[in-house]
LUMVOMI-310448 format. One line per 2 residues: number of its first residue (from 1); for each residue x, y, z of N, C-alpha, C, O. Coordinates in steps of 0.001 Angstrom, whole numbers. Each point is the difference from the previous one (the first is absolute). Example, Ala and Ser with C-alpha at 12.3 -4.5 7.8 and 13.67 -1.06 7.14 Angstrom:
BEGIN
1> 13190,-5690,7800,-890,1190,0,900,1200,0,1036,-19,665 | -1386,1069,-1385,820,1190,60,-770,1090,730,509,1108,169 .
***
This chain:
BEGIN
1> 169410,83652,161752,1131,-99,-921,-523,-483,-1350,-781,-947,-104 | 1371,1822,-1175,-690,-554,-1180,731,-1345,-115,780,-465,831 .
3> -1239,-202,-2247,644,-1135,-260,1312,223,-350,902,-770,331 | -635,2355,-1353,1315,-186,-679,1204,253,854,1204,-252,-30 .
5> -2262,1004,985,1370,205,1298,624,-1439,814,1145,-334,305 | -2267,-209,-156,353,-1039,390,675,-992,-671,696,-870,524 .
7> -893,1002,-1567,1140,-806,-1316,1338,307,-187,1018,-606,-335 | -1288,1579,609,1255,1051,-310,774,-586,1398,1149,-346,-272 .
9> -1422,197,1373,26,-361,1175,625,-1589,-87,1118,-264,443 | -1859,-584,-974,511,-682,-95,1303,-950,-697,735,-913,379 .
11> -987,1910,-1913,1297,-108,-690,932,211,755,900,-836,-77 | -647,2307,1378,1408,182,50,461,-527,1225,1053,230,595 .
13> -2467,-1344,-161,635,-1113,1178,444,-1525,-502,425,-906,717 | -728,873,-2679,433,-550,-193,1695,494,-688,942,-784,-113 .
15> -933,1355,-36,1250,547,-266,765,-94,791,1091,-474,-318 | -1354,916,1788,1184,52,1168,118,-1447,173,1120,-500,108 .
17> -2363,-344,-67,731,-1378,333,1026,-602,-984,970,-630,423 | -1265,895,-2184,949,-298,-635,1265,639,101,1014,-697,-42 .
19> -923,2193,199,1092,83,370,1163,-369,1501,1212,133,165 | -2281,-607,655,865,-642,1089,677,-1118,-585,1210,-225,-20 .
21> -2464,-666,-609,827,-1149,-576,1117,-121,-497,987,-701,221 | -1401,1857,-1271,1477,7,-1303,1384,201,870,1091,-462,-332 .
23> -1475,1601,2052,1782,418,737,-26,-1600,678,1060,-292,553 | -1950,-598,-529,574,-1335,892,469,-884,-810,917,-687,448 .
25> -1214,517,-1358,580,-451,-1137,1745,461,-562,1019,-684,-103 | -1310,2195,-180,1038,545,-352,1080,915,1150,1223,-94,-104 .
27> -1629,625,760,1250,555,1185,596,-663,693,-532,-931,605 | 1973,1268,-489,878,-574,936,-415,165,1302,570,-660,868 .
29> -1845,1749,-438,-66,278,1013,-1202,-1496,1126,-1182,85,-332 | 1334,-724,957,-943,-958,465,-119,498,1257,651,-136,1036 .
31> -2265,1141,-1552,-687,817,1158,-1459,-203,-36,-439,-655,-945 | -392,1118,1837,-1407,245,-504,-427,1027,-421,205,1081,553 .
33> -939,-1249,-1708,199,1979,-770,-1105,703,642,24,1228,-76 | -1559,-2114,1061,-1044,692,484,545,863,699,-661,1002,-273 .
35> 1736,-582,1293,-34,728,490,517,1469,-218,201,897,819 | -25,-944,-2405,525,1040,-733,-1297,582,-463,-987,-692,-248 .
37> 1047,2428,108,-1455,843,-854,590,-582,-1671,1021,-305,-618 | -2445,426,496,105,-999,-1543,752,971,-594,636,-489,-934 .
39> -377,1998,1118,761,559,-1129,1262,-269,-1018,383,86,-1167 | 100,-622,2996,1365,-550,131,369,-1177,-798,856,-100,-879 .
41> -1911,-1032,1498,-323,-1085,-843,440,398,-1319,1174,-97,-358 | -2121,549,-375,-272,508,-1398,1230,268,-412,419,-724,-904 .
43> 469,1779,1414,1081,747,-306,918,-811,-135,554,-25,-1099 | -113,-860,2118,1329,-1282,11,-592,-901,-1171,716,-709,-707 .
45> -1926,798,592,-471,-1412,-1219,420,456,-1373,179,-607,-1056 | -70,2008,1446,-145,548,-1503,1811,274,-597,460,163,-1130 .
47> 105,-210,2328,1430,351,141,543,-1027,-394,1073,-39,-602 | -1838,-997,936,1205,-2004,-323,-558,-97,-899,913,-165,-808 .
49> -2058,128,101,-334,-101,-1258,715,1133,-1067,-197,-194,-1199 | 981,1315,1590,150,318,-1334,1949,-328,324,678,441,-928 .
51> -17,-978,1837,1122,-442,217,117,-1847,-713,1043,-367,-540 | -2392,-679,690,-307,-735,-556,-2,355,-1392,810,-646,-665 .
53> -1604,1632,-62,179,244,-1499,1408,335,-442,683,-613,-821 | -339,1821,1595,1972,456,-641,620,-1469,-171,670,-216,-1009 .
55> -906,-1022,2155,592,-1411,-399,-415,-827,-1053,682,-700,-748 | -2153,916,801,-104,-893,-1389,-346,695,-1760,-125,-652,-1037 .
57> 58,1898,1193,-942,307,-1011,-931,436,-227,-949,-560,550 | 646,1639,-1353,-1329,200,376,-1286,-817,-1561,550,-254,-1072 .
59> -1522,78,1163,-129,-962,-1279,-1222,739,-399,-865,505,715 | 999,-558,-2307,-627,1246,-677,-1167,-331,-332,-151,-1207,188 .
61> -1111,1895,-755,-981,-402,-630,330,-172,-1392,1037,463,-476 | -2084,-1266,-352,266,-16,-1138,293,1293,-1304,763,3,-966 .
63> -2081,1353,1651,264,1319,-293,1758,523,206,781,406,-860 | -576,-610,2337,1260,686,-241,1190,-332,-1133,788,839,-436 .
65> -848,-2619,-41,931,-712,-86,-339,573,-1868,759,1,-969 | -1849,319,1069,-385,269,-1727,962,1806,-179,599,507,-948 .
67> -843,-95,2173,578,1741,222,1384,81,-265,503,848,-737 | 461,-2237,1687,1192,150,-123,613,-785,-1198,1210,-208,-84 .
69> -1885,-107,-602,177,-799,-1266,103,772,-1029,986,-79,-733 | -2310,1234,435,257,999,-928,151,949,203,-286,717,-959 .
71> 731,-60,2043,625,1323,447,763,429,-502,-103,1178,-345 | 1491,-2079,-5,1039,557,-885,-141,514,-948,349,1122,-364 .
73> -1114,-2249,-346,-511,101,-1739,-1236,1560,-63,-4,1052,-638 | -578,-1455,1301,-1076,1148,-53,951,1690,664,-410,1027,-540 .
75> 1218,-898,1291,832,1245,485,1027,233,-1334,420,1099,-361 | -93,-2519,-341,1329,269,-1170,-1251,1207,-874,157,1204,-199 .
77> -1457,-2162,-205,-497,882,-1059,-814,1195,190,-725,561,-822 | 1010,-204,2281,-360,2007,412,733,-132,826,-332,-684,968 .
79> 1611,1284,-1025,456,371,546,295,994,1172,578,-74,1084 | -1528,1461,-2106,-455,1243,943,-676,-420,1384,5,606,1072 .
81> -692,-2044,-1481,-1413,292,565,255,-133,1965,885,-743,424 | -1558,1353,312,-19,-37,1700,-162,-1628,105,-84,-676,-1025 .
83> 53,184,2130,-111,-1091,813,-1441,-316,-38,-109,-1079,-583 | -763,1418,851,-1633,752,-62,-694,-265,-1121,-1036,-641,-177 .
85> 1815,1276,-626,-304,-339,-1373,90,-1504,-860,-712,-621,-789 | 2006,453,1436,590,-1557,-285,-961,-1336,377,-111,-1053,-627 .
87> -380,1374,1566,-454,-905,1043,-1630,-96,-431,-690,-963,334 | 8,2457,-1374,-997,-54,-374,-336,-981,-1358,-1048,-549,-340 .
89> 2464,575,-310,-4,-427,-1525,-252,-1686,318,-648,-842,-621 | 1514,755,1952,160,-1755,345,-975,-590,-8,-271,-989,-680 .
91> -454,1606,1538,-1618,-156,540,-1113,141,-1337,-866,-835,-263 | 1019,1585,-187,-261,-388,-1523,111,-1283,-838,-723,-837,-541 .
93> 1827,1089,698,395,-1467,-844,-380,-1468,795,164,-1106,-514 | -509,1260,1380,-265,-718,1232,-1327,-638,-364,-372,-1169,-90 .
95> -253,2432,-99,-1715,-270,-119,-369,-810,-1490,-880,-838,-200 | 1972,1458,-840,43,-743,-1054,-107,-1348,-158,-547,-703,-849 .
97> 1126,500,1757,865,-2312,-79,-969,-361,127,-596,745,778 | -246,-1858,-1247,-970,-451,335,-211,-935,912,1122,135,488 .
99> -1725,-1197,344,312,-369,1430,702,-1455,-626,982,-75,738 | -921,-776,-1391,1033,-584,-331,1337,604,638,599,-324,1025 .
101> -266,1560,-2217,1414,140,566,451,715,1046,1209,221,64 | -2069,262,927,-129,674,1294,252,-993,817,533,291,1071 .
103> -857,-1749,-1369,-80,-1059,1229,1127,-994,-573,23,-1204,256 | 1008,1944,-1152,1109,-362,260,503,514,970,193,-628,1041 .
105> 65,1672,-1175,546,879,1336,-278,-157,1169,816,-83,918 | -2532,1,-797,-547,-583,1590,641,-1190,459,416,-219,1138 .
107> -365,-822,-2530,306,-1291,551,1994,420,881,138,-135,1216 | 759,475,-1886,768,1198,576,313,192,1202,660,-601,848 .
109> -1277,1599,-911,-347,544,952,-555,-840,1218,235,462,1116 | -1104,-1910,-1222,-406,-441,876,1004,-665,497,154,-14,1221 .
111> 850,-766,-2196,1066,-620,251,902,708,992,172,-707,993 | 302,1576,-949,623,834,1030,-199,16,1046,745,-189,962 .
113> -2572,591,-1084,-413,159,1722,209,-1569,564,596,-198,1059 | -982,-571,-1627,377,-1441,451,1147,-374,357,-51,-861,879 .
115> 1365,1233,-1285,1404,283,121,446,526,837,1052,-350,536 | -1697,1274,-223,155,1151,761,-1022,-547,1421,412,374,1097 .
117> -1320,-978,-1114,-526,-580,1284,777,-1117,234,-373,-237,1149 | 1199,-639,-1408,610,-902,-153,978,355,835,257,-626,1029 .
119> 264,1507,-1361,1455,508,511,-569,716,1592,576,-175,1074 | -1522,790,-1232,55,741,1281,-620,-1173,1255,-105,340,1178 .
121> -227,-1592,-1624,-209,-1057,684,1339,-847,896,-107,-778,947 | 1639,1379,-1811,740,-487,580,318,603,1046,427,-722,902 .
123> -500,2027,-667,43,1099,956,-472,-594,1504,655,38,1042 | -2316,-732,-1309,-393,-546,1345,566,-282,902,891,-846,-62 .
125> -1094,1223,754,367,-1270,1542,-624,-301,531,687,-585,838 | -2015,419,-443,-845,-452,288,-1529,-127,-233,-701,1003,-134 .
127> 184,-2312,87,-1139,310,-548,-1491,696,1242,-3,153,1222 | -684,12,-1901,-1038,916,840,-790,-866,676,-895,424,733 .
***
């Protein structure tokens, strides 16, 4: 077995254990998940986590929060222009800001995810 296979190997036995954690933590269900194929696992983890987000929010990066900030302004002044197009000019202007004012937004943006982990902490019911 090469190494990367085996890495690779091991990431996604660390993965299944985190995601057991996260359903003992978070599901109403109080079962043992080993005796489930990890697909399944995976699938229900992935199912309460995005029923967990519809409850709290979903929390943006600092990029997006810069996107939905000048989207308007930037769509008022081309109007014609596709979605595609829109989204190219942003990104533009994006690259412009210099990291000062980019890590306003990150800072932002970080605030949220923190908000947003905050909240999905009340959800728990049990710890792991």
């Amino acid at each position: 077995m090469s190494s990367s296979s085996s890495s690779s190997s091991l990431k996604e036995k660390q993965r299944l254990v985190e995601t057991k954690r996260f359903l003992q933590c978070y599901s109403s269900e109080q079962r043992s998940w080993d005796d489930l194929p990890d697909y399944i696992i995976f699938e229900y983890a992935r199912t309460l986590k995005r029923e967990l987000l519809k409850k709290v929010g979903v929390a943006h990066s600092g990029y997006q929060l810069f996107q939905i900030e000048h989207r308007q302004k930037c769509k008022a002044q081309n109007p014609t222009d596709q979605n595609g197009v829109i989204n190219h000019k942003l990104s533009l202007m994006w690259n412009e800001l210099t990291e000062e004012e980019k890590d306003v937004y990150r800072q932002r943006g970080k605030a949220e995810k923190d908000a947003q982990e905050r909240a999905i902490q009340q959800f728990k019911i049990r710890e792991a």
